[in-house]
N, C-alpha and C positions, 0 to 999 in steps of 0.2 A: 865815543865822542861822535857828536853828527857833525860832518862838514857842512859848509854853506857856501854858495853861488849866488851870483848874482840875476835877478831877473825881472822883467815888465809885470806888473802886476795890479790887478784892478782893484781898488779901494768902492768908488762911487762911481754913481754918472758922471762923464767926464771928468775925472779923477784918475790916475794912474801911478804909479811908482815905482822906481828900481828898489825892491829891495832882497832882501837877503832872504835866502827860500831851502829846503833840504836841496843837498845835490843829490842827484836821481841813482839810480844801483840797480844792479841788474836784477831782475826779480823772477824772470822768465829763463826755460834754458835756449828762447829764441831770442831774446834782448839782447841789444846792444846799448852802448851808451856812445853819444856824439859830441866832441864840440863842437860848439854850432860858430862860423864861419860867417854868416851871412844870414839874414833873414827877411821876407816881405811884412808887410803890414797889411792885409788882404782887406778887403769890402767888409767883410763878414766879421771883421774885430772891428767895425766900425757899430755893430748892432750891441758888440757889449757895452763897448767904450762910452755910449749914447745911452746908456739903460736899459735897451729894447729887449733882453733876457730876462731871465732868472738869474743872472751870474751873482754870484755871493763873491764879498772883497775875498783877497788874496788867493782868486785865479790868476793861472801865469797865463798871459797872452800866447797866440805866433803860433804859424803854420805855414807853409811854404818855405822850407830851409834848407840851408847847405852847411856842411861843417865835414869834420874827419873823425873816425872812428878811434874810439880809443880802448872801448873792452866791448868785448865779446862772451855772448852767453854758451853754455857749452852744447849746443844745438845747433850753433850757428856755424854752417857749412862754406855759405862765399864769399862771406866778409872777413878782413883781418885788421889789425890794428894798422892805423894808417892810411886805410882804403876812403878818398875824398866820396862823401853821398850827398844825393840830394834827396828830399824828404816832402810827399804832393800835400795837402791840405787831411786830405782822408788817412785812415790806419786803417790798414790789411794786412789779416794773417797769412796771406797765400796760400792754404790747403782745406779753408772750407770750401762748400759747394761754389758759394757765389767767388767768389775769388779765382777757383780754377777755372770756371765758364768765365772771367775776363771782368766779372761785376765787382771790383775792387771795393768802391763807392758802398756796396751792401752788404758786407764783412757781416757772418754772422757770428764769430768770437770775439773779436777786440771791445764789445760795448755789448755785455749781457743782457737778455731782454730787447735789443735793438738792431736792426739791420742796417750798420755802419757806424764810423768812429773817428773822429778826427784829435788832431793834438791843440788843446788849450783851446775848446769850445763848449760851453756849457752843455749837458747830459748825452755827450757826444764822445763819453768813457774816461777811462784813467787816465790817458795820457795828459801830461800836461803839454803846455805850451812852449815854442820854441823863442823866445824873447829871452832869452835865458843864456847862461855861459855851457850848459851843456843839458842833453835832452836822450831820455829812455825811448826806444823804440823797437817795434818788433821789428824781426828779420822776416819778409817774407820767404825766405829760402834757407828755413831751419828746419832740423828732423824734430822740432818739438811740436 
C-alpha cells in the first residue's frame, strides 16, 4: 500500500496545487526522512511558478526548510529521530571532493552528470520539493 502526503505542486504556469503525492522512504543508507515544520517560498520557485523552466506538472515545490526528523537511514551517524533540522536550498553529500573543500553548492553525487543539486527545482536531481508534509534528504554526516 503507498501512503500519501500532502504537498505544493506545479500543474501550469501560474497554476499550483495541494495535492496528494507518494510519501518519501528512505532509499539511501544516508537518508533521512523530515517533517517539515516550516518552509520559504524562495525567488527561484518563482521561475517555475511563472513557466520560466522545463518544470513538467506534478513537481513538488520548496527549498529552504525546517521540520524534525523522523527516520533515519542506517548510515546515518548525527542525526536521531526527533532531532529539529534545518534544510539550505542546495543538497549535499558531504564526502565528495567538492563538499569536503567547503563547495557544498557543486555536490558531485546528489545530481548525476551535474555539479549540484537542490530539493524541488527542475534537473537539479531527485530530490523533491519541501512544500510538502514530509521530505527525503541526505544526511551529509553518513558513513554511506
Amino acid at each position: 500500500m503507498v501512503i500519501q502526503v500532502k504537498a505544493v505542486v506545479y500543474e501550469k504556469p501560474c497554476s499550483v496545487a495541494v495535492r496528494d503525492v507518494d510519501d518519501p522512504r528512505i532509499e539511501h543508507p544516508g537518508d533521512v526522512i523530515v517533517r517539515l515544520t516550516s518552509g520559504a517560498i524562495c525567488g527561484s520557485d518563482l521561475h517555475l511558478y511563472e513557466g520560466r523552466t522545463a518544470a513538467e506538472p506534478g513537481i513538488v515545490f520548496g527549498h529552504e526548510n525546517l521540520g524534525v526528523v523522523e527516520e533515519t537511514g542506517s548510515g546515518v551517524v548525527s542525526l536521531s529521530k526527533g532531532d529539529r533540522v534545518v534544510m539550505p536550498f542546495n543538497v549535499a553529500c558531504g564526502f565528495c571532493k567538492n563538499c569536503l573543500a567547503g563547495d557544498t553548492g557543486f555536490c558531485l553525487t546528489v545530481n548525476p552528470g551535474f555539479a549540484g543539486g537542490a530539493y524541488g527545482y527542475v534537473a537539479m536531481g531527485p530530490y523533491k520539493g519541501g512544500q510538502a508534509d514530509r521530505l527525503r534528504c541526505p544526511s551529509p554526516t553518513s558513513t554511506a
